[in-house]
C-alpha positions in Angstrom: 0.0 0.0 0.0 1.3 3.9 -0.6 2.3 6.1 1.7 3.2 9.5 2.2 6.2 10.0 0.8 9.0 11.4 3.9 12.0 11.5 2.8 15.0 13.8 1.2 13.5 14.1 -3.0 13.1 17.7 -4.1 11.9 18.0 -7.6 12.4 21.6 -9.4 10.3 22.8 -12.3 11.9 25.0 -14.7 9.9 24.4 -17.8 13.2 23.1 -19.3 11.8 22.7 -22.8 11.0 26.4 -22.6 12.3 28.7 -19.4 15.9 26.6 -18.3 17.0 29.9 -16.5 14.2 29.9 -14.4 13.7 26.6 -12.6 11.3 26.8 -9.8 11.0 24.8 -6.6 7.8 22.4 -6.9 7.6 20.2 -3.6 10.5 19.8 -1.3 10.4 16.6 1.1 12.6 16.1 4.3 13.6 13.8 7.1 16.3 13.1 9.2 16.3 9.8 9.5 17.5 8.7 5.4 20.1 10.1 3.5 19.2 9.2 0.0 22.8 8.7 -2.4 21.2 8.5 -5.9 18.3 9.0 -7.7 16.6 7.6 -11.6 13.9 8.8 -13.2 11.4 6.1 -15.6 8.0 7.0 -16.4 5.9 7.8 -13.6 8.2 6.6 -10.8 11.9 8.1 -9.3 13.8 5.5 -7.8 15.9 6.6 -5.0 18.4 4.3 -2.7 19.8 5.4 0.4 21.0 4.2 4.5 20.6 5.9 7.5 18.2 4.8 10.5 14.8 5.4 7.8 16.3 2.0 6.4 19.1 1.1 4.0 17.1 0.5 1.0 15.1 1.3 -2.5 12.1 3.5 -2.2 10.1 3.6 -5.4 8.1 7.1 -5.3 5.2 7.9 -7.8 6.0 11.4 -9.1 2.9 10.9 -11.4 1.9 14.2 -10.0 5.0 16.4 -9.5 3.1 18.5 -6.7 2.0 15.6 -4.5 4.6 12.6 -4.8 3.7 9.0 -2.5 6.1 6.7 -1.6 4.6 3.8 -3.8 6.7 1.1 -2.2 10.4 0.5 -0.2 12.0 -2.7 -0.1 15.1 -3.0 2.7 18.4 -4.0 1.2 20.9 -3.8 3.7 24.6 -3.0 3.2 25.0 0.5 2.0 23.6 0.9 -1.5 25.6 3.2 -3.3 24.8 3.1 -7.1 21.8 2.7 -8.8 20.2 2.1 -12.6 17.0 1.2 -13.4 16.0 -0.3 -16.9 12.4 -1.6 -18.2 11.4 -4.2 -15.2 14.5 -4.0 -13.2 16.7 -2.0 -10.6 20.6 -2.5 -10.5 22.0 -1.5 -7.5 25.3 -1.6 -6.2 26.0 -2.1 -2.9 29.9 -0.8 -1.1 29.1 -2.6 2.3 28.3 -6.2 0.9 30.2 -5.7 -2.1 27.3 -6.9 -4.7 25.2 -6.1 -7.6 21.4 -6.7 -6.7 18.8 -7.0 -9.1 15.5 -5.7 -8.1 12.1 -7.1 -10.2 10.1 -3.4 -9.9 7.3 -4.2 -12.5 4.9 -4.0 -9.6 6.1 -0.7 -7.4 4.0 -1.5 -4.3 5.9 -4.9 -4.2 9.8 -4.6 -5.5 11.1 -8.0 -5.5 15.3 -9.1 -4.9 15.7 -11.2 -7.9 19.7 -12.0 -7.0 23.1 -10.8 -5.8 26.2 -11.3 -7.1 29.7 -10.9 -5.5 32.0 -8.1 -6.6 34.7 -8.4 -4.6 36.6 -5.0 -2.8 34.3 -2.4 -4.5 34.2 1.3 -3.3 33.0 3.9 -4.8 31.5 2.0 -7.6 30.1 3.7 -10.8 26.9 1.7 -13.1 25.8 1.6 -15.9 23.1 -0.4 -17.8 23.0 -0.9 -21.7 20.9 -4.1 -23.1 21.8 -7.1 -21.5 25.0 -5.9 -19.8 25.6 -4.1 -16.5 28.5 -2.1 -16.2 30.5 -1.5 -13.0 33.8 1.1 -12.5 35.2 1.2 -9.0 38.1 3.0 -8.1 39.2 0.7 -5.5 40.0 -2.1 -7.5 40.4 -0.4 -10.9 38.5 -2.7 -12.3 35.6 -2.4 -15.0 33.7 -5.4 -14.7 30.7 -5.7 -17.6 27.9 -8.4 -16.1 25.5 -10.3 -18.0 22.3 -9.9 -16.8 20.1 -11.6 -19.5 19.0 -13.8 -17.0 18.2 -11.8 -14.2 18.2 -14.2 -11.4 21.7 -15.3 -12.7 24.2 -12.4 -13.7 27.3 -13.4 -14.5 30.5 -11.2 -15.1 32.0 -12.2 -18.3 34.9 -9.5 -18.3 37.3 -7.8 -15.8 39.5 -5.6 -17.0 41.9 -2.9 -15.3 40.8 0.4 -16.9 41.3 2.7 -13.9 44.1 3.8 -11.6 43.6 1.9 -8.2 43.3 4.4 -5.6 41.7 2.6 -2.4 38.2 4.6 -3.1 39.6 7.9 -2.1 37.7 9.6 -5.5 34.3 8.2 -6.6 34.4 7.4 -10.6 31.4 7.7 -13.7 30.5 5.8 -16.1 28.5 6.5 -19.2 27.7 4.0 -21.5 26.4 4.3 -25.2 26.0 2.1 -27.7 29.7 0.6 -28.5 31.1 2.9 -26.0 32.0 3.1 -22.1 33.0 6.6 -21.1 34.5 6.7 -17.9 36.8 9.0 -15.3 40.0 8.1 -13.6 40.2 11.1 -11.2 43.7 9.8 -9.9 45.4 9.8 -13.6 43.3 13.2 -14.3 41.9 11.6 -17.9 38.6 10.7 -19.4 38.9 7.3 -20.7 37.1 5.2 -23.5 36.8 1.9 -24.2 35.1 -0.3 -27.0 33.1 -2.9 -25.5 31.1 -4.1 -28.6 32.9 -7.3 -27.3 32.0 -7.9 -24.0 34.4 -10.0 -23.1 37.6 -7.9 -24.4 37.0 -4.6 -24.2 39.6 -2.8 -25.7 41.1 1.1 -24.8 40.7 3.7 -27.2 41.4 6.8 -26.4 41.4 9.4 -23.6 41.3 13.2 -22.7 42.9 14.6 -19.6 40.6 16.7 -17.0 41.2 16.9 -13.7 42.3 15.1 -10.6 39.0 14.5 -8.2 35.7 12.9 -8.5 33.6 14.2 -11.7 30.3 13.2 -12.8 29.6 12.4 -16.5 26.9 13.1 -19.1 26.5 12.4 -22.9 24.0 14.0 -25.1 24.8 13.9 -28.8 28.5 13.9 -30.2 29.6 15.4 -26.9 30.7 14.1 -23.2 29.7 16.9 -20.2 32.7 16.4 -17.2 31.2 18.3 -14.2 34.4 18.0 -12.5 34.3 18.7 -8.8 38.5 19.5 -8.6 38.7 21.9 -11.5 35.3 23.9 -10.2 35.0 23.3 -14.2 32.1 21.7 -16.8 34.6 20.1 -19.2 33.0 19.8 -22.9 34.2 16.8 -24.8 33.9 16.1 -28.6 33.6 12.5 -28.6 33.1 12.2 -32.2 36.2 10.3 -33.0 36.5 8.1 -29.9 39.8 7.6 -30.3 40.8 11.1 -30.7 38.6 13.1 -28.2 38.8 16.8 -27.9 38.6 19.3 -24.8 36.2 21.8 -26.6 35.8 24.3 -24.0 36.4 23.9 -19.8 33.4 26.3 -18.6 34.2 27.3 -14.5 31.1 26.9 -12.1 32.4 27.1 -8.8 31.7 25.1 -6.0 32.1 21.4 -5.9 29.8 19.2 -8.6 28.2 16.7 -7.3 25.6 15.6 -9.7 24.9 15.8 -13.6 22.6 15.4 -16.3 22.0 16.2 -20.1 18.6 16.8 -21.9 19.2 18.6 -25.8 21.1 22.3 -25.4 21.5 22.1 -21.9 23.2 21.0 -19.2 22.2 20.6 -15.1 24.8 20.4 -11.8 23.6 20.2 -8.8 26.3 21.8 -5.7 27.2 20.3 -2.9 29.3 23.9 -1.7 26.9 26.0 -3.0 23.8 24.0 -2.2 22.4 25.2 -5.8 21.1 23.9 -9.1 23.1 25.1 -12.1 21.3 25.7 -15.5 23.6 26.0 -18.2 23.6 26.4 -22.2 25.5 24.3 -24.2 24.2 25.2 -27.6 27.9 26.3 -28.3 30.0 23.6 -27.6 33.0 26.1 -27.4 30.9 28.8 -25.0 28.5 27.4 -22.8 27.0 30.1 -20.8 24.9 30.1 -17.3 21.3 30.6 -17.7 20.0 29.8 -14.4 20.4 29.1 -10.7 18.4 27.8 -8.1 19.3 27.6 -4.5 18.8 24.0 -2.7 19.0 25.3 0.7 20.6 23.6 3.8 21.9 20.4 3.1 24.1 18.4 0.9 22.6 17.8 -2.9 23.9 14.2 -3.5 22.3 13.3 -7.2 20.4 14.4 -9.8 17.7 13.4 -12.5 16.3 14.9 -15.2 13.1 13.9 -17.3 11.1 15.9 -19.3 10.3 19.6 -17.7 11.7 18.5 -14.2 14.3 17.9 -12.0 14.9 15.8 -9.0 17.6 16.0 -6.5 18.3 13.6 -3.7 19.8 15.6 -0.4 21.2 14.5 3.0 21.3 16.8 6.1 18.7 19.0 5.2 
């Protein structure tokens, strides 16, 4: 059964198809007792993961109507969940505590049902990604990228490890896009940007790479074009990932403060703050002068991930 919905999701409305600069707060939620770490968007549902003394687990809210969201069902996880993707029927979560990937059957919200675990041994910080019938997981304290099959989902099975990423004992938190033959990911510690071809699975292959910045960034793609939100530089990096094994730095745009979320939707580009507690709108239609359009302030609290679908924007928040 639903309940009212208690915990830290704040969802902005700024029109983005229309007004970007002026995002406007629509229904802030808040507790103290869950401190939410990530946050997707499908349909009518946000999925949000998080520990704390509310429960370490997956909440499943129904954002149907932006101005009154319910919690449409929870189901407790354990561990501390860290990472989280959700495609068609099923959640991916990855969990830093008991060092696993958990598939979650979500095709009936009220009821989310663990379909399996599977061991990843020493994981930290771990970036995900989903594509088809592959997971992808980047963790900084093994170095590893591991891609999973998940065709069956109550029997994943990694079928590649490979060392793509400086090991740095989970000091800086990696990102991972993937898209279509592509996994884009960050290696804060060597300060690059790093692609690989994984249109075979089981050997993917290094391609190229651009250097950023050391510390944790968060990545986005829309188009031919990679967005670093990189929390060391202060900077949006803009990437042309055209030729993949040639990437270009086309402009590195400062923003201040300390990124710690990011997403993409057509000529624009949204960071949420963790310093300056803020939402950042800004224009990409130049990929050699992106401009800001738009700020809104969070409040008190720490902004900890962000979602974008359609004309609004949800941001997950501890401490507030």
């Amino acid at each position: 059964s639903s309940s009212t919905l208690t915990d830290k999701l704040t969802l902005y409305n700024g029109s983005f198809s229309q007004k970007p600069g002026n995002p406007v707060l629509i229904v802030s939620t808040s507790t103290t007792s869950w401190d939410p770490t990530a946050v997707v968007v499908q349909g009518r549902y946000a999925y949000a993961i998080g520990s704390g003394t509310g429960g370490d687990d997956l909440k499943i809210i129904d954002v149907s109507d932006p101005a009154n969201p319910f919690l449409a069902g929870r189901l407790a996880i354990g561990g501390f969940p860290t990472s989280l993707k959700v495609q068609g029927r099923y959640a991916y979560i990855v969990d830093s505590t008991s060092d696993d990937l958990k598939i979650i059957d979500v095709s009936n919200p009220s009821t989310p049902v663990q379909m399996a675990t599977l061991s990843i041994s020493g994981v930290g910080k771990p970036a995900l990604a989903v594509q088809g019938r592959y997971v992808y997981v980047a963790d900084e304290d093994t170095g590893n990228l591991y891609i999973i099959n998940v065709s069956n989902p109550a029997a994943p099975s990694i079928v590649s490890t490979t060392e793509a990423l400086t090991n740095n004992a989970g000091s800086l938190a990696v990102s991972l896009v993937v898209v279509n033959a592509y996994a884009y990911l960050t290696d804060p510690q060597s300060s690059l940007v790093k692609i690989y071809d994984i249109s075979n699975p089981v050997v993917p292959i290094f391609v190229g790479s651009v250097t950023t910045s050391v510390q944790a960034s968060f990545l986005a793609l829309s188009g031919r074009y990679l967005y670093d939100a990189n929390a060391g530089a202060d900077a949006l990096y803009v990437i042309d990932i055209s030729n993949p094994a040639s990437p270009a730095l086309s402009a590195t745009f400062t923003i201040g403060g300390f990124a710690a979320g990011i997403a993409a939707a057509g000529r624009y580009v949204y960071v949420v703050d963790s310093l300056s507690d803020d939402l950042k709108v800004i224009d990409v239609a130049s990929s050699t002068a992106p401009g800001l359009v738009g700020t809104l302030s969070l409040g008190v609290g720490v902004p900890t991930d962000l979602a974008v679908a359609g004309r609004y924007a949800y941001v997950t928040d501890t401490g507030s």
